[in-house]
N, C-alpha and C positions, 0 to 999 in steps of 0.2 A: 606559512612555511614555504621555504625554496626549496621543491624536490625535483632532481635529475635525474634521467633514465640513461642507461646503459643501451644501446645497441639490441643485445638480445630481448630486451623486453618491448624496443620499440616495434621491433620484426613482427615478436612476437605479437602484438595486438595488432597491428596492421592486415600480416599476413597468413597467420595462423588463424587469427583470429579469436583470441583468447577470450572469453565471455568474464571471467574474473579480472583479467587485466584490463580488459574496457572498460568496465563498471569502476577500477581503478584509476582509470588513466580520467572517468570523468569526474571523480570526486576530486581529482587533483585540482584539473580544470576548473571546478565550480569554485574551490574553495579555498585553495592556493596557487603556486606561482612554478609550473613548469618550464622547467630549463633542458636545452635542450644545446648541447655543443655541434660544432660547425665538425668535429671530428667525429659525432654520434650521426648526425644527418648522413655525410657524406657515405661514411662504413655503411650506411643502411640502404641507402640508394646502389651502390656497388652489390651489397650483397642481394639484391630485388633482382636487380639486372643479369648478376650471374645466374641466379636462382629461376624466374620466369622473367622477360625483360618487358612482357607485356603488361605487366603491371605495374612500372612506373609512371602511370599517367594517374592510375587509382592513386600509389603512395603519394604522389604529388597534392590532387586532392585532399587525400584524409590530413596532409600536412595544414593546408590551406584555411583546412576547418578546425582547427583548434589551436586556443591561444595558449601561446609559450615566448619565454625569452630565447636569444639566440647567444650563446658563449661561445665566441672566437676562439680557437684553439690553434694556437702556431703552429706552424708546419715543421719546425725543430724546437723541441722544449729546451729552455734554459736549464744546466744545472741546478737543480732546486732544493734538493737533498730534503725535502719533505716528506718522500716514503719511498718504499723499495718494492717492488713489484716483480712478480717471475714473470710474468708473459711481459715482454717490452710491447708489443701491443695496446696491450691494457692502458698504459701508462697515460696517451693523453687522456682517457676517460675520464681518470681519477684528477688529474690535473687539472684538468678542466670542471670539473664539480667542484676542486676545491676553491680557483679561482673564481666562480659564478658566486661564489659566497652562500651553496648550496647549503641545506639543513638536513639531506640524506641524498644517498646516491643509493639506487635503487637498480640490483644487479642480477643477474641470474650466475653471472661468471664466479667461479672457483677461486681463481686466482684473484681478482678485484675484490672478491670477501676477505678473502686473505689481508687485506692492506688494512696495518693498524694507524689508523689518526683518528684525532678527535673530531675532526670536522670536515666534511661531511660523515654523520654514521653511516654506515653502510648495512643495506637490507637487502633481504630476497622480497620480492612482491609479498608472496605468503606473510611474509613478518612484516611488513607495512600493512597489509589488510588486518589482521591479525590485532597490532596492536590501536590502530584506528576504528577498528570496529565495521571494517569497508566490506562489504557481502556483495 
């Protein structure tokens, strides 16, 4: 399976520190195919920097150590009329998991649950650990 992270979850195991999202984030790692968009990285590196800046050397790292693909996300999305979203925000996230020819995007966000397509589904972690059996 190709599963893509959203922003708040990458933070979230980075720098939160989530003991359930890392135990997640390594089954992914061992067993399938982590994507990760050039528009999820960057949002996450920004919000590090705003947040504590000293800890962009850690993020960097913890990026370092773990294998994921890289999905290009354009700097202006084409009219794609693939789905519709309230936070324009959101927008490349979803775009970019769909294009990565992701198999679930995997969100904390409100508004990115919100977005009905078929592909990628769209999960809270809870409900990927949940229905994998991930502890």
């Amino acid at each position: 399976m190709r599963i893509a992270l959203d922003t708040n979850i990458l933070f979230s195991i980075i720098v939160l520190r989530s003991r359930k999202l890392s135990t997640m984030l390594d089954w992914i790692c061992q067993n399938h195919t982590l994507i990760l968009s050039t528009y999820v990285l960057d949002e996450c590196h920004d919000v590090v920097r705003r947040e504590d800046p000293t800890l962009i050397p850690a993020l960097d790292r913890f990026l370092e150590s773990i294998p994921y693909e890289i999905e290009y996300t354009p700097q202006t999305l084409p009219d794609h009329g693939l789905f519709t979203i309230q936070d324009p925000k959101d927008e490349k996230v979803v775009y970019s998991a769909i294009t990565s020819g992701a198999d679930f995007l995997i969100s904390g966000d409100k508004h990115v649950r919100a977005v009905e397509i078929e592909r990628p589904e769209i999960l809270t972690a809870s409900q990927l650990c949940e229905r994998f059996g991930i502890m």
